[in-house]
N, C-alpha and C positions, 0 to 999 in steps of 0.2 A: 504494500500500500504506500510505505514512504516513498519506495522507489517509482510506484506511476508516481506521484505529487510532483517528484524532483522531473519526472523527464517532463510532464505535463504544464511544470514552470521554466523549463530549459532546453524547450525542445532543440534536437539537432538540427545541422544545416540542410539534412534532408526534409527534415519534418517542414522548417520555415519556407524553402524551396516552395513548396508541396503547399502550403498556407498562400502565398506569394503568387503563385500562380491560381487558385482557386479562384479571391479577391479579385486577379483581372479579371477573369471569365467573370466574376458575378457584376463587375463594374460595366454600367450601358454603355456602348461605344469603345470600349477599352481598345480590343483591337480591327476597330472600323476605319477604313479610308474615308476619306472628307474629298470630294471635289468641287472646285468650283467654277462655274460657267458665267460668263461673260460677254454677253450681244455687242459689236459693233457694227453701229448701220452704215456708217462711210466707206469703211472695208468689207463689206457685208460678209463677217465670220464672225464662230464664235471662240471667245481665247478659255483651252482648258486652264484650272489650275491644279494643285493638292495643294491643302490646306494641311501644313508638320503643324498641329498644334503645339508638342515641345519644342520647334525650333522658334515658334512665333511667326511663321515664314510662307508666304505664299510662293509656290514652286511651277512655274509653268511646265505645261505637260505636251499640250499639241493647239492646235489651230485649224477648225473647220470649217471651212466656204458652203455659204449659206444659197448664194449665188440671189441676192436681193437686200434690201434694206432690212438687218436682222435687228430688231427692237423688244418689243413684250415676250418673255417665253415664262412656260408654267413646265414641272412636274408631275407625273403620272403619280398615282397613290403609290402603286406598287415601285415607285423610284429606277424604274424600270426604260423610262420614254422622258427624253427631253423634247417639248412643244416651242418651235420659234415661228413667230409671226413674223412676216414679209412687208415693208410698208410702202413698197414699190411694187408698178406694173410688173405682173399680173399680181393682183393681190393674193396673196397661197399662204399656209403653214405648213412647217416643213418637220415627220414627225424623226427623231435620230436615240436610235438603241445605245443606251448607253452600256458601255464595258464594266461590271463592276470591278474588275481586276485590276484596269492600268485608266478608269474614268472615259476614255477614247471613245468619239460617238460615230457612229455608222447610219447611213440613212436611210428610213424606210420606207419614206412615200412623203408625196408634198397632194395637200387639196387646195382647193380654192377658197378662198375668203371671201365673204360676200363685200369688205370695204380694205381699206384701211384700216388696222385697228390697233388703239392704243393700248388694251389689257386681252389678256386672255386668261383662261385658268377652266380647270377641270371639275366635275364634279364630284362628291364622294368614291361614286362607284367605278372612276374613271372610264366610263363606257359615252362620256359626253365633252364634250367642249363648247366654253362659253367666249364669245366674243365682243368684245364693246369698241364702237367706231365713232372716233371723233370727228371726223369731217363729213362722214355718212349718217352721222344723227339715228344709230342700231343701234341696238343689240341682233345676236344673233346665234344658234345653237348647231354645232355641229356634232355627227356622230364619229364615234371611237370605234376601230375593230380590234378582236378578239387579239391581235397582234400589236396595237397597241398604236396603230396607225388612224393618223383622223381622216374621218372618209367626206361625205357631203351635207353641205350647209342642209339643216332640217328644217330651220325657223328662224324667220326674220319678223323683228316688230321695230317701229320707230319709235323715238323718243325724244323727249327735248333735247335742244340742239345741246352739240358736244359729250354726246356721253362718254365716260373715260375708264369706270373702271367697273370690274363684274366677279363678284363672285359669291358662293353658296354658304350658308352658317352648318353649323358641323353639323345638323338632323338631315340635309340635304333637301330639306322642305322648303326652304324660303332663300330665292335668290333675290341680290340688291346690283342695282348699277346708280353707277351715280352719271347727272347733265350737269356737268361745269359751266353751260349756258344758258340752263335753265334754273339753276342755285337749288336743286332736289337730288332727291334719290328716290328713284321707284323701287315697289317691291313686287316680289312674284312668286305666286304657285310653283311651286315646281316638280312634275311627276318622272322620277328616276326612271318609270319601266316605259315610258312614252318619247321620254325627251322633251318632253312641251311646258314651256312655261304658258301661264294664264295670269291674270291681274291680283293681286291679292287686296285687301281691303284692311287698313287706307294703302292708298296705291302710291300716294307720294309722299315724301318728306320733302317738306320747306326747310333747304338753308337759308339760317338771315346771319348778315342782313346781302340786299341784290348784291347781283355782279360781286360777290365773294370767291365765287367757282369749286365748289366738292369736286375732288381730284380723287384722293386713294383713302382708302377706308381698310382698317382691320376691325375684329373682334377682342375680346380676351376671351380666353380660354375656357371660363366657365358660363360663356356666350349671355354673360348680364351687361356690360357693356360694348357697345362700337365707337371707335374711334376716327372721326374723319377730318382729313387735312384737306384744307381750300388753299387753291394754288396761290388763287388773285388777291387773297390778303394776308396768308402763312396764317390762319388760325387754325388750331386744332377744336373740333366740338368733341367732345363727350358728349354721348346717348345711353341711354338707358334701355337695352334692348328687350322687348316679351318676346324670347324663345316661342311662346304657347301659339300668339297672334299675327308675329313677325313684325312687331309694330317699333316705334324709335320714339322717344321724347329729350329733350334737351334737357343738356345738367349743366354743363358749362363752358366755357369759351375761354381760351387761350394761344398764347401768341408764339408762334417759331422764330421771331424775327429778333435779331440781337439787339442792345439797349443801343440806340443813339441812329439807328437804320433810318436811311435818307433816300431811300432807291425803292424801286418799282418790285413789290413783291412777288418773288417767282418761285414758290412752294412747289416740291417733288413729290416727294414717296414719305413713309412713314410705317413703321414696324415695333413690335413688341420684342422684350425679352422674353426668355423661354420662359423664365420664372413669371412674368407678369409685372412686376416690379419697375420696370419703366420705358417709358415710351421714347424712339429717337422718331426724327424728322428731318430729311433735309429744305435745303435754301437755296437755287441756284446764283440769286443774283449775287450775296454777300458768301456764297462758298461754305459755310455754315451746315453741322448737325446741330441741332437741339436735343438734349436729354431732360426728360421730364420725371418724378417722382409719381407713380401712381396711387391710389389710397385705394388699398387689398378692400375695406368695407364700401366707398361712395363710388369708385373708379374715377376719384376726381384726381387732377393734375398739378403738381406744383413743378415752377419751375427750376432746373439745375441746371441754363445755362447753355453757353454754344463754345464749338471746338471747330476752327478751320479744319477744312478736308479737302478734295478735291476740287477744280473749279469744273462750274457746275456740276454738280454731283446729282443728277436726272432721278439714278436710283443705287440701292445701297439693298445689306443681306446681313442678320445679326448669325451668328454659330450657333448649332443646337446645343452646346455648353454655354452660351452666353459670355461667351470668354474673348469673343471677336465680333466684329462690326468690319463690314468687305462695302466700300465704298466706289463709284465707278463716275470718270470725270470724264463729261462731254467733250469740255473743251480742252483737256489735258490731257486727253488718248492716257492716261495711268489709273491705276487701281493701287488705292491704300486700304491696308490694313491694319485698323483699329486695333489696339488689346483695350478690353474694356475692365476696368477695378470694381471687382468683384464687391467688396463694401460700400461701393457709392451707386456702381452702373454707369459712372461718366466714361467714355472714353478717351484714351491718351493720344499723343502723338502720335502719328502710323511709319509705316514702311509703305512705300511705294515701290511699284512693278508695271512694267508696262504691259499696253493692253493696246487693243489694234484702234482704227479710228475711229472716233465716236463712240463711245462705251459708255453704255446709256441703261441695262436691267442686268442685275446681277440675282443668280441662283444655288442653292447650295445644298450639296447632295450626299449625305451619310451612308455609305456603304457597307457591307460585311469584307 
């Protein structure tokens, strides 16, 4: 009996071994690849990366020709299918297999796009694709094959002008898009085994105040609030989301824009940490993330502040550890990366890598 105590407090170097390796395997992601993809519509490709989380280090890997303006792209559920939209004649998306082994995409089919479109993204059961067109005043549903290729536009609806961005709350029942020209977000029905949106009731949400412009919109994670950035004056709204009705009401209003800002607001993208915990945003004109504190009970916003990053930073990607923030600069063909401090959520100074021309939506893809 002494002698288990003694080995059971002293184990050997086999036994710790043996402990040490258990830990990784039980730890998420331990030994998963991270990569990361990168649209450029000047160069129409997209730049692979890996993401060494111990080195800190964005690592380029390859570079795919898209053979068109490469802009909005979404991920398949099953992590399986990278989606890039086209925003040049002919309007297509193009669907590309990703390698889980070395991240390298392969192409498997391009469809037609019913416009231009500025977002896309998939639905729960990845068997659909949704598309929102800003010059074409759409939305629009296209279907998924079993191979993971998107096949032809199912359903086209119009919407107030400019809509920009589309996507499903986690029960895959209610889709929203937002009109950056019409200062709303509609809502919709959404039947998974049909593909068909219908109108839901109320059908629209009024942002105020006018000419503010709803750009990108997230959720939190236990889908009681939505978060939406307006381009045309960098505010963030907090909504109070009913999951039950798909309905949105207003909680508060805050600003992306640094203290003493003199210039013409050009609000991007905006994203959640994984934990929930806090919200960035970027700022094209003054270059600028925003990091905001969130409140776990109200999902109200205080603010923590702006960090230069790229110029014009279009669009940006937090880490599924939260431990990075991948930034991508229009007009700086470069991609930085953020480490962000784990006790505050602010992010630090980055490392920069280049990225082909015009580098404008970034994605990020956790592997086995």
């Amino acid at each position: 009996m002494i002698a288990a105590l003694r080995t059971h407090r002293r184990p050997g170097r086999l036994a710790q071994l043996a402990f040490a390796v258990g830990a990784a395997l039980a730890t998420p992601g331990a030994w998963a690849a991270t990569w990361v993809y990168v649209s450029n519509a000047d160069s129409q490709d997209v730049s692979v990366y890996e993401l060494d989380r111990s080195a800190a280090a964005l690592k380029p890997v390859d570079t795919t020709a898209v053979g068109g303006m490469a802009m909005p792209m979404a991920v398949s559920p099953d992590k399986k299918v990278l989606y890039v939209a086209l925003r040049s004649q002919p309007f297509r998306v193009v669907s590309l297999a990703i390698d889980p082994a070395s991240g390298k995409l392969r192409k498997l089919g391009e469809a037609p796009l019913a416009d231009s479109m500025a977002n896309i993204d998939t639905d729960a059961t990845g068997r659909w694709l949704f598309a929102a067109s800003y010059p074409g005043h759409k939305i629009t549903v296209n279907s998924i094959g079993k191979d993971g290729a998107v096949g032809a536009v199912q359903q086209l609806i119009p919407t107030a002008p400019n809509a920009h961005a589309i996507h499903a709350d986690a029960t895959n029942r209610f889709v929203f898009a937002t009109s950056l020209g019409g200062d709303n977000l509609s809502a919709w029905r959404f039947d998974a085994e049909t593909g068909k949106l219908s109108a839901n009731e109320p059908a629209l949400t009024t942002v105020a105040p006018e000419k503010s412009g709803p750009r990108h919109f997230v959720w939190d994670k236990g889908q009681r609030f939505m978060y939406v950035l307006n381009e045309l004056d960098a505010a963030v709204h907090v909504m109070a989301y009913d999951a039950a009705r798909g309905g949105l009401r207003s909680v508060q209003r805050a600003s992306a824009l640094p203290a003493g800002f003199t210039g013409k607001p050009w609000a991007a993208d905006l994203h959640l940490s994984p934990d929930g915990r806090t919200l960035y945003a970027s700022e094209r004109t003054s270059s600028t993330l925003s990091s905001f504190r969130v409140d776990a009970a109200t999902g109200q916003l205080q603010p923590l502040g702006q960090l230069p990053t790229e110029k014009s930073p279009r669009g940006f990607a937090v880490d599924s550890s939260g431990r990075f923030l991948i930034a991508a600069g229009q007009e700086s063909h470069q991609v930085s990366l953020h480490p962000i401090d784990p006790a505050t959520g602010i992010p630090g100074a980055p490392t920069r890598v280049p990225a082909g021309k015009n580098p404008n939506w970034v994605e990020i893809v956790d592997l086995p």
